[in-house]
ROVOBA-326594 format. One line per 3 residues: number of its first residue (from 1); their letters; for each residue z negated, x negated, y negated of C-alpha. Coordinates in steps of 0.25 Angstrom, whole numbers, plus 5000, padded with zeros to 4 digits. Layout:
N
NUM) A) Z:X:Y; ... .
# end
This chain:
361
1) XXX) 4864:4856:4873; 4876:4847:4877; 4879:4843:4891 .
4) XXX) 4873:4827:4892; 4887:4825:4901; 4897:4830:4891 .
7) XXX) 4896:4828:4876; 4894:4841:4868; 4907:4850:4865 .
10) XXX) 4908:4860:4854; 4920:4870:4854; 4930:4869:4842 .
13) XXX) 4931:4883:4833; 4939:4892:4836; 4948:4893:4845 .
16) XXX) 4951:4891:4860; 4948:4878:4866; 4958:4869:4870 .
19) XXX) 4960:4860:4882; 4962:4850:4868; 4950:4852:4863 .
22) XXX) 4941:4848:4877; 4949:4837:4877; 4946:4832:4865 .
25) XXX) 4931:4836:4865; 4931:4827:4879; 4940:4815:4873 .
28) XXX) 4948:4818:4884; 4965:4821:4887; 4969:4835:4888 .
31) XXX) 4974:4831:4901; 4960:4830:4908; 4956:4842:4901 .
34) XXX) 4965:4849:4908; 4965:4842:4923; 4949:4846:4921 .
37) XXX) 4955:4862:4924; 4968:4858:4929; 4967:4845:4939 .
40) XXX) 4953:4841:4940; 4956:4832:4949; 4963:4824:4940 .
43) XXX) 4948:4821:4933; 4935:4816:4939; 4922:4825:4940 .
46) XXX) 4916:4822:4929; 4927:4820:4919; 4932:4836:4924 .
49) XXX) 4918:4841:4920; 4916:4835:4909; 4929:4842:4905 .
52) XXX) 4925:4855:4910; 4912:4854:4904; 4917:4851:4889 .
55) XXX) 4928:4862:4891; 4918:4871:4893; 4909:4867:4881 .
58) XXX) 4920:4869:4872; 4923:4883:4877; 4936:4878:4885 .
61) XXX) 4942:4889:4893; 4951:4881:4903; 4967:4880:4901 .
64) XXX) 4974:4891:4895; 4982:4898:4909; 4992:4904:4900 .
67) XXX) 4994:4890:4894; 4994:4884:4907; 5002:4896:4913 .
70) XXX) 5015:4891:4904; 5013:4876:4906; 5015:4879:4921 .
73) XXX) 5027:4890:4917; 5018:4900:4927; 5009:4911:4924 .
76) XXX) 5004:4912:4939; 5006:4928:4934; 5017:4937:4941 .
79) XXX) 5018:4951:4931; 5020:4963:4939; 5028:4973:4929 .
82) XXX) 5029:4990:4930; 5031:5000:4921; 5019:5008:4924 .
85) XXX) 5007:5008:4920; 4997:4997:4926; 4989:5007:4933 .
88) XXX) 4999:5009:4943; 4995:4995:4949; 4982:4999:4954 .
91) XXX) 4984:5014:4955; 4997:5015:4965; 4993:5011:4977 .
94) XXX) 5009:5006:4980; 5008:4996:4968; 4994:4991:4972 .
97) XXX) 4999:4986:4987; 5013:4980:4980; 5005:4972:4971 .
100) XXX) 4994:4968:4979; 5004:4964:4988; 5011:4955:4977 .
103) XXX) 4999:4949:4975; 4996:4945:4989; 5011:4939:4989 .
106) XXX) 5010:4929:4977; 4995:4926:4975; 4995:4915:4984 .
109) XXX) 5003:4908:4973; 4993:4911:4961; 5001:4921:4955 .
112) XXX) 4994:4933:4949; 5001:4948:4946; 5000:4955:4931 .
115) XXX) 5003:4969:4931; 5012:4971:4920; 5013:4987:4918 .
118) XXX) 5021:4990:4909; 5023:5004:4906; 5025:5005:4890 .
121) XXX) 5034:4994:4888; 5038:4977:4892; 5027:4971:4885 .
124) XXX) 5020:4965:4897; 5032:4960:4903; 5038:4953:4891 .
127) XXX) 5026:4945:4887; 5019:4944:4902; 5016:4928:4905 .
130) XXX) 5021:4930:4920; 5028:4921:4931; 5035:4932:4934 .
133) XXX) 5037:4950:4937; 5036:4958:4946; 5041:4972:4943 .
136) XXX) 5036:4982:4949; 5039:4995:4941; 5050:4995:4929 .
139) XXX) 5063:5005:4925; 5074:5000:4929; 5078:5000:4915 .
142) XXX) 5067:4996:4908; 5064:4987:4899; 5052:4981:4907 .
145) XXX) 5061:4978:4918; 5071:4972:4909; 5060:4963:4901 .
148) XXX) 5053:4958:4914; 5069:4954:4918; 5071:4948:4905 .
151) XXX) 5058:4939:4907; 5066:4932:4918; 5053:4929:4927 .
154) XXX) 5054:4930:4943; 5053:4946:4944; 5052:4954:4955 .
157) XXX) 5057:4967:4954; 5049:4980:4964; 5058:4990:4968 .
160) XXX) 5067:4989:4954; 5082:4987:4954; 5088:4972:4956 .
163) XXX) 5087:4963:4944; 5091:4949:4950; 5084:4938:4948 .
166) XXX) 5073:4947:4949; 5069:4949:4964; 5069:4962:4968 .
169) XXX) 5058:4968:4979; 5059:4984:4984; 5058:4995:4993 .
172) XXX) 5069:5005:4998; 5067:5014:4989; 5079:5023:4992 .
175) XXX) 5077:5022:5007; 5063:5025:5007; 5066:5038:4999 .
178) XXX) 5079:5042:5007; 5070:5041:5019; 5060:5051:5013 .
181) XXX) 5070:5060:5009; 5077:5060:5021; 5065:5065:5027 .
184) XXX) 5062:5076:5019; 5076:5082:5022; 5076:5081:5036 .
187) XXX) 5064:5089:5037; 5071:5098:5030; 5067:5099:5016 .
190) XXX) 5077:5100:5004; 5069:5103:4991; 5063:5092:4988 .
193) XXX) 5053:5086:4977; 5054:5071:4973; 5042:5066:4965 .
196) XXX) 5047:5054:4957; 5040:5041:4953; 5042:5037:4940 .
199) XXX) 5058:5038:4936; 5057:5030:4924; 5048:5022:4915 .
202) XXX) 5044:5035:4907; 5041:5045:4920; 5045:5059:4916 .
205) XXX) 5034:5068:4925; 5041:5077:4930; 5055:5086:4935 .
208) XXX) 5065:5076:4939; 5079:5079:4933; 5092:5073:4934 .
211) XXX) 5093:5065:4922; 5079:5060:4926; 5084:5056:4939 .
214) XXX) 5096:5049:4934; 5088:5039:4924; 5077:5035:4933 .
217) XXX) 5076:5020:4930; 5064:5016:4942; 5071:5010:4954 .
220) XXX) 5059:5016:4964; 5060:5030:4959; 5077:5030:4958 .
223) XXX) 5078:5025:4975; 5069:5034:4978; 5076:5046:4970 .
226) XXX) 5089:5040:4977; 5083:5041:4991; 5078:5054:4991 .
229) XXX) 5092:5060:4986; 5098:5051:4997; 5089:5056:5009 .
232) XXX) 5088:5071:5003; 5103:5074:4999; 5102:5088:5003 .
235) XXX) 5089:5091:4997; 5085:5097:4983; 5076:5086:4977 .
238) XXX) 5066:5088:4965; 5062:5077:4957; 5050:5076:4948 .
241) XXX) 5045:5061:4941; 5032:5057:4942; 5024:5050:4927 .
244) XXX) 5017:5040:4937; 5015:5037:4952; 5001:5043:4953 .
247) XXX) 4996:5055:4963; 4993:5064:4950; 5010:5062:4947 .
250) XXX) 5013:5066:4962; 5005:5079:4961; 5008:5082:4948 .
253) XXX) 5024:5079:4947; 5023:5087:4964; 5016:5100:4958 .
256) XXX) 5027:5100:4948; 5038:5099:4956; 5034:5110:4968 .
259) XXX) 5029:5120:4958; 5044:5119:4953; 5051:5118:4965 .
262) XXX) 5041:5125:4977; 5052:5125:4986; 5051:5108:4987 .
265) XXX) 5047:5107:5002; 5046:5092:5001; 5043:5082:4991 .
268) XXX) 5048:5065:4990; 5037:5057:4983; 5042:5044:4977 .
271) XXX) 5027:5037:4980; 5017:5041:4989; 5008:5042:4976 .
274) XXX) 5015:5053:4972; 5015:5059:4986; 5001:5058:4985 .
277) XXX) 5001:5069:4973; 5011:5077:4979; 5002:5078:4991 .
280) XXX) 4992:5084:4981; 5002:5093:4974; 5005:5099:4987 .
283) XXX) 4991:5103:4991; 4989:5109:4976; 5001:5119:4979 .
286) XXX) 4997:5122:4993; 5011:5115:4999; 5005:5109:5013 .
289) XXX) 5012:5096:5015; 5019:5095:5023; 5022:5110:5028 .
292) XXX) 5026:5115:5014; 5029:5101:5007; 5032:5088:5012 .
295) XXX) 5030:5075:5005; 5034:5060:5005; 5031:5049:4997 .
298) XXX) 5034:5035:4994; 5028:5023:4997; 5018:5023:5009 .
301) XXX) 5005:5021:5003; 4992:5017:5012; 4986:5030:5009 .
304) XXX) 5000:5039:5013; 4999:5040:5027; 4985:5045:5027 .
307) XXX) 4989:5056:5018; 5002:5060:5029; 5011:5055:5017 .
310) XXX) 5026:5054:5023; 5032:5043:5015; 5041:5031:5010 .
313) XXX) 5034:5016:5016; 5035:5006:5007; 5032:4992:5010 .
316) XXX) 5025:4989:4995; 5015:4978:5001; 5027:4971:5008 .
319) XXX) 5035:4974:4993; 5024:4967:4985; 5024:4955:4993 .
322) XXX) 5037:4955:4994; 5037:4955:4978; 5027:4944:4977 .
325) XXX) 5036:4934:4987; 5047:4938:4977; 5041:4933:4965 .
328) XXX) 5035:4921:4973; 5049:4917:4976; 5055:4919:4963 .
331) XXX) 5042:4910:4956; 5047:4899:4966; 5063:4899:4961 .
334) XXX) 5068:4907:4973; 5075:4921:4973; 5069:4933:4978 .
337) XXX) 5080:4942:4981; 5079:4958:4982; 5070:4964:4994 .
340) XXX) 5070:4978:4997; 5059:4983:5006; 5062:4995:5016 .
343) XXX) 5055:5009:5015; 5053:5018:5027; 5049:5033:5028 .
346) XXX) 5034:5036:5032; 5034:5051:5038; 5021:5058:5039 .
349) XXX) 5013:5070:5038; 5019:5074:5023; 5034:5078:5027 .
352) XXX) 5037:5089:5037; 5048:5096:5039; 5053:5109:5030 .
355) XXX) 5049:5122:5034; 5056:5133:5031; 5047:5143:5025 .
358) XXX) 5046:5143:5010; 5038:5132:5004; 5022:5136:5000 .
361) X) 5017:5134:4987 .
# end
């Protein structure tokens, strides 16, 4: 039964209902309509809900936010683009703190974050209604990189290469890992492994070989393979690439590698995810860590120090909101520059030095 305050409305056929259309069923503009969601105090009490009330009648959903969206030339929506697959969001715990802590930097200005993994192609990218990107995983050379870059948006670029206007927000990669190295070796190891994060966009699981090397094409993985050549020129180094950054890779690509070369008395883990494997890795072959192997890893996660893990710090929280003023200042017209981060060696239980029996296993 009709309302005895507002006349009867019936939806047209078909169709969504427009802002028009509850106009017209009101004999009313199209401008109270609107100021009835929009600037209600622009109408008196009763005028709004009689508005409301018919809008809802007619099945009326509100305004369109896309359509709104362009009309103020902002989404409200920050894309946050890698090459990975989207799981890696919520399954590395590295990535969880840097973008919770990109939230915490730009939510106070009613921007939202829209993961964007990429990992088959640029489809996401090219057609993503965004205010603007932050990338936080692309090849150097790829073209994901290149189509966020062609958009023009504000970008942040994480720990990728220089792309000015872009602003550009990292870590010292080759520092951090020249540290490590430098470690190993002056505790007298010389054969050592290196387990590789991912040394292009189609990770080759495995032996590392010079050609390999040569192309890598992530700017993470080539500092880090710098640094440890820097810190460990006297050292023989192994190199095997891992398909993901996950515990199972670390463990699998670690097995491979001291089944192959059991003389390895030490090994460089590019995250502390993969460390985490290596650790298991070691156990199965019956190497003690660290009388018969030592082990570092990258990245200083919250649940390294309990396990004894000898590693590279990172200050992810303070580079994810570091990331998100970036893009607060480049939304606002003002540059951002380049920032890079220091690293700093964490030793602990997991290195010792190298004794000279032969090595177990």
């Amino acid at each position: 039964m009709p309302s005895a305050k507002f006349p009867e409305t019936r939806p047209p056929r078909g169709g969504r209902i427009t802002l028009r259309e509850v106009a017209q069923a009101l004999n009313v503009s199209v401008a109270t309509v609107s100021n009835a969601y929009n600037r209600p105090d622009q109408l008196s009490q009763e005028l709004r809900e009689r508005v409301l009330e018919t809008a809802r009648s007619l099945g009326y959903r509100g305004p369109d936010p896309l359509a709104r969206s362009l009309r103020r030339g902002r989404t409200g929506v920050i894309g946050v683009v890698y090459d990975a697959p989207l799981e890696y969001a919520f399954a590395d715990p590295a990535a969880a703190m840097f973008l919770g802590n990109v939230t915490h930097a730009i939510q106070g200005e009613g921007l939202n974050l829209l993961l964007l993994a990429s990992p088959q192609g640029v489809t996401p990218v090219s057609s993503a209604s965004v205010d603007g990107f932050i990338v936080y995983c692309a090849a150097e050379d790829s073209d994901l990189l290149r189509a966020v870059l062609d958009r023009g948006l504000p970008t942040v670029l994480v720990d990728q290469y220089p792309h000015p206007p872009a602003a550009q927000i990292g870590i010292d990669d080759a520092g951090g890992a020249r540290q490590a190295a430098r470690h190993l070796t002056e505790l007298g190891h010389r054969t050592i492994g290196v387990v590789c994060l991912e040394l292009g966009p189609e990770p080759v699981a495995g032996p590392v070989g010079p050609g390999r090397e040569a192309a890598v094409s992530y700017r993470t993985s080539a500092e880090r393979l710098a640094g440890y050549r820097e810190g460990a020129p006297g050292a023989r180094l192994f190199l095997t690439e891992s398909g993901q950054n996950t515990p199972e890779e670390g463990e699998a690509r670690t097995l491979e590698l001291l089944r192959a070369h059991p003389d390895i008395t030490a090994l460089l883990c590019m995250s502390d995810v993969l460390a985490y494997g290596a650790l298991r890795a070691a156990r199965t072959l019956g190497r003690a860590v660290p009388e018969s192997l030592s082990i570092i890893g990258y990245d200083d996660l919250p649940g390294s120090a309990a396990l004894g893990l000898s590693t590279v710090w990172q200050a992810t929280a303070e580079k994810g909101q570091r990331v998100g003023e970036a893009m607060l200042a480049l939304l606002a017209g003002e540059g951002a520059g380049e920032v890079t981060l220091p690293t700093r060696l964490v030793v602990r239980e997991s290195t010792a030095e190298r004794r000279r029996q032969k090595a177990e296993g």
